[in-house]
C-alpha positions as CSV (number, residue, x, y, z in Angstrom):
1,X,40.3,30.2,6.0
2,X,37.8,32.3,3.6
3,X,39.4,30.7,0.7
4,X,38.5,27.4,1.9
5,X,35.1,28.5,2.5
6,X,34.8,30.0,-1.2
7,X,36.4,26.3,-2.6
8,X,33.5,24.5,-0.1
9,X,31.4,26.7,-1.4
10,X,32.2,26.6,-4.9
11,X,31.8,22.8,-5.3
12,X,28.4,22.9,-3.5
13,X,26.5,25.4,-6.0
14,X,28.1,23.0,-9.0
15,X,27.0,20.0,-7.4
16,X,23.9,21.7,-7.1
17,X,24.1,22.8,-10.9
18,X,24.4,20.1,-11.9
19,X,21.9,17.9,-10.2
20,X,19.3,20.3,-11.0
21,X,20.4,19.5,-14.5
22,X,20.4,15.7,-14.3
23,X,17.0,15.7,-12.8
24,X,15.3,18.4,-15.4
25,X,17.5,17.6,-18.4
26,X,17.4,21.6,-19.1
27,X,15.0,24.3,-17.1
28,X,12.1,25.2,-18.6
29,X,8.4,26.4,-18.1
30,X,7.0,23.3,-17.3
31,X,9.6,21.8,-15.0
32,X,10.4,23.4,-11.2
33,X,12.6,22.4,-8.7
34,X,11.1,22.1,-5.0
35,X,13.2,22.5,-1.8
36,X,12.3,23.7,1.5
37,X,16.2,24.6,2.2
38,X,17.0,28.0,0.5
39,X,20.5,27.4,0.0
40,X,19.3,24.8,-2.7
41,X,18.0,27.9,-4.9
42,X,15.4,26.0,-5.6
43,X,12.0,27.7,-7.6
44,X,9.7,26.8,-4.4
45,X,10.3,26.1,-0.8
46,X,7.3,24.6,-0.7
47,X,4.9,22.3,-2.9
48,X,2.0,24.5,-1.4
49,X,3.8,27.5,-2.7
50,X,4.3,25.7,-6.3
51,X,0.4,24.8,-6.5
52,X,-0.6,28.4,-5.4
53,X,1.6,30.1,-8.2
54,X,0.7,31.5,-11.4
55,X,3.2,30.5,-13.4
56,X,3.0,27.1,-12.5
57,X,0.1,25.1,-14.5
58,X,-1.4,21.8,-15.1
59,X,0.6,19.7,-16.8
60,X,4.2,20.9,-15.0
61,X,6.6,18.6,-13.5
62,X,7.8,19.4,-9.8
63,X,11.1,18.0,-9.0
64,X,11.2,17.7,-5.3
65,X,14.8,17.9,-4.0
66,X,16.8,15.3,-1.3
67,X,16.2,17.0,1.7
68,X,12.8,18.7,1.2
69,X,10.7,18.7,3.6
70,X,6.9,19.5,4.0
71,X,5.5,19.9,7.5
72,X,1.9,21.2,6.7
73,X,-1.2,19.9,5.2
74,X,-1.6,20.1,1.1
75,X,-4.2,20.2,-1.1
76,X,-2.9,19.4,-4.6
77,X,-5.6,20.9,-7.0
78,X,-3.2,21.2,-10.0
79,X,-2.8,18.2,-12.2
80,X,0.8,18.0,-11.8
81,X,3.9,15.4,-11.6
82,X,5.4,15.2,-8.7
83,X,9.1,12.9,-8.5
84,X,11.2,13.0,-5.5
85,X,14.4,11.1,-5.5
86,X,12.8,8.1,-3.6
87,X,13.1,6.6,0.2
88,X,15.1,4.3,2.8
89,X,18.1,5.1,0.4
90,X,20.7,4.6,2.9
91,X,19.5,1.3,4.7
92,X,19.2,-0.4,0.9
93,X,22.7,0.9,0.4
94,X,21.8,2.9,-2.4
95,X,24.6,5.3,-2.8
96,X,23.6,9.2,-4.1
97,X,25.5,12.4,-3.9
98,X,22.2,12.8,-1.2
99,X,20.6,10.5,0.6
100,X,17.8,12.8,2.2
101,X,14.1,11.8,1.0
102,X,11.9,14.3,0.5
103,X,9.4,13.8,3.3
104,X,5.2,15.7,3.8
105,X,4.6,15.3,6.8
106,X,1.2,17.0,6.3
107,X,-1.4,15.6,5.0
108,X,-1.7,15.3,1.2
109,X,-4.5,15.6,-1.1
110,X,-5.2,15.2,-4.7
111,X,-7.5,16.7,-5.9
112,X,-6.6,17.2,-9.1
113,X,-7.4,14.7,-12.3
114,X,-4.6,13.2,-13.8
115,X,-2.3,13.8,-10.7
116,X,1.0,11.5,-10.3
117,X,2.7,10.9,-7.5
118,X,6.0,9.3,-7.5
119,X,9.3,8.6,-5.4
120,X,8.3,10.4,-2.0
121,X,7.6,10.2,1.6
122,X,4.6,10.7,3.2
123,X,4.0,10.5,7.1
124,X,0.5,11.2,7.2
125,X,-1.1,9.5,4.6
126,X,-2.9,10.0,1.3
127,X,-6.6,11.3,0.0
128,X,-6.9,10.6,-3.5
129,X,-10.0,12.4,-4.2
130,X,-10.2,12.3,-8.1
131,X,-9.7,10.1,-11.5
132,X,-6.9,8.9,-13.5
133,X,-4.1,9.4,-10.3
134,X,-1.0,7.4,-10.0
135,X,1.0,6.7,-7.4
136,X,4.3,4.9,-7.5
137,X,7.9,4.4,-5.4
138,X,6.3,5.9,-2.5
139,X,6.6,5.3,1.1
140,X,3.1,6.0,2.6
141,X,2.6,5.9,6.5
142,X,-1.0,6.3,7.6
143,X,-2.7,4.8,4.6
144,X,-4.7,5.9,1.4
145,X,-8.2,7.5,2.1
146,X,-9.7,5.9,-1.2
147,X,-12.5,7.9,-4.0
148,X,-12.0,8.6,-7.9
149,X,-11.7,6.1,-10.9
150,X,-8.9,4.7,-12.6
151,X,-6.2,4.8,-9.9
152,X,-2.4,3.4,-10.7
153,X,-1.5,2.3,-6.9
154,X,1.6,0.5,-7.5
155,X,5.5,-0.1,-6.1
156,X,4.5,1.4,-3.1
157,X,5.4,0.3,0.8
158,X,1.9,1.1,2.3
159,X,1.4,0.8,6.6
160,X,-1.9,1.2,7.2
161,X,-5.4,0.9,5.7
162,X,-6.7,1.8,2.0
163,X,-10.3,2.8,2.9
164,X,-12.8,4.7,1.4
165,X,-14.6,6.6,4.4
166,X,-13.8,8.8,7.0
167,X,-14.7,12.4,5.5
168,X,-14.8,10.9,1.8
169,X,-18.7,11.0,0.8
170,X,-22.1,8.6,1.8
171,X,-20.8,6.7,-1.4
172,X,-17.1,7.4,-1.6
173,X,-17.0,4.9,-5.3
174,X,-13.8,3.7,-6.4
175,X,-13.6,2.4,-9.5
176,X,-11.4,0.2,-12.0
177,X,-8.6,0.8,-9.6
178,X,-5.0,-1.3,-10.4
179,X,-3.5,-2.1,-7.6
180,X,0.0,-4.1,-7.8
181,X,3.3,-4.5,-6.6
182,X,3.2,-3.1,-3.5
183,X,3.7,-4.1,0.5
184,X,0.9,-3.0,2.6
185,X,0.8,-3.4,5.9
186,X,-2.9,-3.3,6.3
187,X,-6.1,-3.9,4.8
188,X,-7.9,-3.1,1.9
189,X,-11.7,-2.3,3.0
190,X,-14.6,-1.2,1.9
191,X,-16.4,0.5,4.7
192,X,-19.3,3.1,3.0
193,X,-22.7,2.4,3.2
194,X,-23.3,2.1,-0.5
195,X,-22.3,-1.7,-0.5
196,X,-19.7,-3.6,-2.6
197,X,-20.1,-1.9,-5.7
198,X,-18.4,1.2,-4.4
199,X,-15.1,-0.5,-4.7
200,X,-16.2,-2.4,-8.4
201,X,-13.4,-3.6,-11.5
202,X,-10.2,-3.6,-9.7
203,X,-7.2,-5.6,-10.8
204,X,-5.6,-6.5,-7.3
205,X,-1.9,-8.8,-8.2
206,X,1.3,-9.3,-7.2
207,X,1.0,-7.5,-3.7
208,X,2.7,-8.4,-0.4
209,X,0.0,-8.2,2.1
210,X,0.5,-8.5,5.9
211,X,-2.4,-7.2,8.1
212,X,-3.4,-7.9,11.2
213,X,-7.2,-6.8,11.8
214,X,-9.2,-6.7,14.4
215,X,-11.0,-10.0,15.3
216,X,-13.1,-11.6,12.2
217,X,-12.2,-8.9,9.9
218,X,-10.9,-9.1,6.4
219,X,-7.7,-8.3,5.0
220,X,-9.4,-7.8,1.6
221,X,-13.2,-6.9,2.7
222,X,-15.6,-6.4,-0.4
223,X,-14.4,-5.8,-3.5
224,X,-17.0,-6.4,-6.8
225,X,-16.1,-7.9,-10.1
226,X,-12.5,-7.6,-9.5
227,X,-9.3,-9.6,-10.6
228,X,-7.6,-10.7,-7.6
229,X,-4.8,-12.8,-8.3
230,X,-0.8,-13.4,-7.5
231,X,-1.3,-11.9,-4.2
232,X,0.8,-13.1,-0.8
233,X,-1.9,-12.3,2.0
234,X,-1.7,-12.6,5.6
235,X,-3.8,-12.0,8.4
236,X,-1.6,-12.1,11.4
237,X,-4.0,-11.7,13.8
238,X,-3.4,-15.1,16.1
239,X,-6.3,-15.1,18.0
240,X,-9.2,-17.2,17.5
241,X,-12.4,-17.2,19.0
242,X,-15.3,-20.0,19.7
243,X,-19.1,-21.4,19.8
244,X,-20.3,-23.6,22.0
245,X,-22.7,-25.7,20.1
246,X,-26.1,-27.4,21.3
247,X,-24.8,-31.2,20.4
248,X,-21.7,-30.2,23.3
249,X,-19.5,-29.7,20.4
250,X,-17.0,-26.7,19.8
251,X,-16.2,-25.1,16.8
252,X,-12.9,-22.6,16.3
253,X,-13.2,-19.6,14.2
254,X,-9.0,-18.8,13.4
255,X,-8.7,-14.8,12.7
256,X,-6.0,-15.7,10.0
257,X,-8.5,-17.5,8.0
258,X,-10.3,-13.9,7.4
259,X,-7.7,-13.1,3.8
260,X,-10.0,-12.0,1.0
261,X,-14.2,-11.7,1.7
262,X,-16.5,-13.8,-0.3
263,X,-20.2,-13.9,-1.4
264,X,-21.3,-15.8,-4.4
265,X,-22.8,-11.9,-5.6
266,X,-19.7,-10.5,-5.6
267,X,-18.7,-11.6,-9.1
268,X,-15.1,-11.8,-7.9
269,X,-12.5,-13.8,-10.2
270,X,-10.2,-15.2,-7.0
271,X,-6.9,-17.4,-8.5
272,X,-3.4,-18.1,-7.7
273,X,-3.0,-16.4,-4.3
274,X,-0.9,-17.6,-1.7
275,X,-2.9,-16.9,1.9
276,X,-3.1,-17.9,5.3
277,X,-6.6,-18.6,5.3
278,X,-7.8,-22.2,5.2
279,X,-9.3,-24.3,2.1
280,X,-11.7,-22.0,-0.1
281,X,-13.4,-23.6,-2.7
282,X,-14.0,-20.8,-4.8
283,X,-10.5,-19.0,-4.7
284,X,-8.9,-21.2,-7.9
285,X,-5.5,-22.7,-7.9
286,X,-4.2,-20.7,-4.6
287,X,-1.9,-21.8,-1.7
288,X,-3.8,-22.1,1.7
289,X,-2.7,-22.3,5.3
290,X,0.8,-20.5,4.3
291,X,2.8,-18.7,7.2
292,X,5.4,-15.9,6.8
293,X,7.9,-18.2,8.1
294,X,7.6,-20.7,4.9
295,X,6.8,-18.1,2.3
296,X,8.7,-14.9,3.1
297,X,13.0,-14.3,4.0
298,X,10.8,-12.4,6.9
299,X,13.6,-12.8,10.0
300,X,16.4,-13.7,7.5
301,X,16.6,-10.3,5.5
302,X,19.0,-7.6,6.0
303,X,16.8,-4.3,5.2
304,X,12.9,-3.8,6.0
305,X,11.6,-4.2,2.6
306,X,13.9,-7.4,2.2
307,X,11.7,-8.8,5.0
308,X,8.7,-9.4,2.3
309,X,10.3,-10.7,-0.8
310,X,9.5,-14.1,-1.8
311,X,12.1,-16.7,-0.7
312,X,13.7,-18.4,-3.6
313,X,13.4,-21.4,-4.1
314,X,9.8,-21.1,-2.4
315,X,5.9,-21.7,-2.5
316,X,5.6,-18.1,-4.1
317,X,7.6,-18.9,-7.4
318,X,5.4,-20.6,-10.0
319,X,2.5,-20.2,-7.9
320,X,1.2,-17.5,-10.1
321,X,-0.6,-17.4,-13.5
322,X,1.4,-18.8,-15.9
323,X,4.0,-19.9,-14.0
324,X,5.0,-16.4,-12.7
325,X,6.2,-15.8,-8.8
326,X,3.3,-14.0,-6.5
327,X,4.0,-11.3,-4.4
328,X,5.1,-7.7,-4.8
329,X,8.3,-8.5,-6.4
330,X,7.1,-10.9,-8.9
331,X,5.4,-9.5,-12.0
332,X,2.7,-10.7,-14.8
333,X,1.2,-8.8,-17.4
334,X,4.0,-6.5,-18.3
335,X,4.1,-5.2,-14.6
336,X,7.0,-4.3,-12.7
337,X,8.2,-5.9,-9.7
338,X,8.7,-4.1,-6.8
339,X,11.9,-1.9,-6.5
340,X,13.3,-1.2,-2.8
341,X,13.6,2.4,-2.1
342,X,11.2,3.3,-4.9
343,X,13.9,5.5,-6.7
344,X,11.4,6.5,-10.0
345,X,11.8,4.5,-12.9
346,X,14.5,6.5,-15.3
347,X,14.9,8.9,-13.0
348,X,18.9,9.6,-13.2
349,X,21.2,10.5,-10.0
350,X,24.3,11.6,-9.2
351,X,26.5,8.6,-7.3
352,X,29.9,9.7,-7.0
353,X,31.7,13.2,-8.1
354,X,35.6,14.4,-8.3
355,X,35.3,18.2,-8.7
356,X,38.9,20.0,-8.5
357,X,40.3,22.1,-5.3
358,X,41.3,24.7,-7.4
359,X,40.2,26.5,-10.6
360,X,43.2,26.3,-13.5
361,X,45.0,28.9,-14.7
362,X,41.8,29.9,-17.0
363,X,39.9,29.8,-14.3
364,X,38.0,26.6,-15.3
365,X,37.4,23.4,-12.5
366,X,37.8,19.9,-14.1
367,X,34.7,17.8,-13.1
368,X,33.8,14.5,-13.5
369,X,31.0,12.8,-12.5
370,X,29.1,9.1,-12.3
371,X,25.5,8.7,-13.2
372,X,23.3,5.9,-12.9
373,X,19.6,5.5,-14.1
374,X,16.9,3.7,-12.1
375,X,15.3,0.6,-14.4
């Protein structure tokens, strides 16, 4: 029986071994490994503890291990690279030695310029409260409280609201943000006092949106000399609401038709979007009065994120500039569509491993093992 144990054993700290070293390529200075479980040997149990250190500066990458998890808020003032292993690997069928995400269940804020972001699980949303972030493969629940310039916001699967108030500044400017390839489950509003031009030069494409706001609000609510383009947008709200008129007549005002704000001030270049919302005559070359039904697999997919991919053949494909297919998993411009799980882009794993029982008689243990690398 201990001998068993000691084989068990043995064959978890190589696993271990060498996952650290597929992830890191070789340990170094700048890269640490994160992992809240000690067994996992890890540098830090905690990102909290790896931001606080001394050793760690800006610049280092923090590999945050399957399983991790981090159940208190965190202020991230270090410009650093997080990458976690990704999300929803098992119900996409994604095979890996471990399946565990690495999950904050904190809140998370960063504060620091430069700050990415990519392959994890957040349950309590997002402040990004300075310039140049990005964030990418993540699954965010609770939404993004919005500030900074120059945000990369993309291949994520978003539920709730990216907003720039609550506890962000009178102002709360976000600037030249790119926004693409991701599945939100909310809106995108701009609620601070200092009018339209806080949320000024974004590029907003290929993104699933399905939001269901209260009453006559919009999914898309004042954005200012942005690009918004190869979008699916819905407003799901069903209701409607009406006005009696003086001549006896009524008019309807549909919820759904609330997709994407407009004033002629604005300055807003509106094209090849694919929306629920009635006729608009300045939105160019876009699909109107679409439902989920006709556009999306919606009931018809197998996994979660399945349920917002384009059907093919379907109004999304060609609908976009250029021919291209709207949507989050479309593309234009070089861009990337969306990837289930959001497993980080090169990032290799571990999918399958035959370790022997027993060492040989030089007391070696013959190994093999199968890689794959996300593209």
């Amino acid at each position: 029986m201990v001998y068993n144990w000691r084989r068990t054993t043995m064959k978890k700290t190589i696993l271990m071994g060498i996952a650290a070293l597929v992830v890191c390529g070789s340990v170094n200075a700048t890269s640490w490994r994160v992992c809240s479980k000690p067994e996992a040997g890890a540098n830090f149990l905690s990102v909290a503890d790896a931001v606080a250190s001394n050793s760690v500066f800006a610049g280092d990458t923090l590999y945050i291990e399957p399983g991790h998890y981090e159940g208190t808020e965190i202020n991230i003032t270090k410009s650093l690279v997080l990458i976690g292993l990704g999300h929803s690997l098992t119900i996409n069928d994604i095979i890996t030695m471990d399946n565990n995400e690495a999950v904050f269940s904190g809140g998370v804020t960063l504060s620091a310029t430069g700050t990415k972001v990519l392959g994890c699980k957040f349950l309590n949303g997002i402040t990004s409260d300075s310039d140049n972030l990005e964030i990418a493969g993540c699954y965010i629940n609770g939404g993004i409280s919005t500030r900074g310039s120059n945000t990369h916001l993309h291949n994520c699967y978003i539920i709730g609201t990216l907003h720039n108030d609550l506890g962000m500044g009178f102002y709360a400017t976000c600037l030249s943000w790119v926004v693409e390839n991701n599945i939100i489950l909310g809106s995108i509003q701009n609620r601070a006092y200092g009018g339209r031009q806080n949320y000024k030069d974004w590029i907003l494409r290929n993104n699933t949106i399905v939001s269901t706001p209260q009453s006559n609000q919009f999914v898309v609510h004042e954005l200012y000399s942005s690009q918004i383009y190869n979008n699916i947008i819905f407003n799901s709200n069903p209701s409607y609401e009406t006005t009696n008129n003086p001549d006896q007549t009524i008019d309807t005002t549909w919820y759904k038709d609330f997709t994407i704000s407009y004033l002629d001030e604005d300055n807003n270049n509106v094209s090849n979007n694919i929306l629920s919302s009635k006729t608009q005559a300045h939105f160019f070359n876009c699909t109107f009065n679409a439902t989920v039904e006709d556009v999306l697999i919606w009931n018809d997919a197998n996994t979660l994120e399945e349920k917002y991919k384009h059907k093919t053949p379907g109004p999304a494909v060609g609908a976009g500039v250029n021919g291209t297919t709207c949507g989050a998993y479309g593309a234009v411009n070089g861009g990337r569509a969306y990837q289930p799980a959001g497993i980080p882009q090169y990032r290799p794993y571990i999918y399958d491993a035959q370790i022997d029982e027993t060492p040989s008689s030089n007391n070696t243990i013959n190994a093999s093992f199968k890689i794959k690398v996300q593209q």
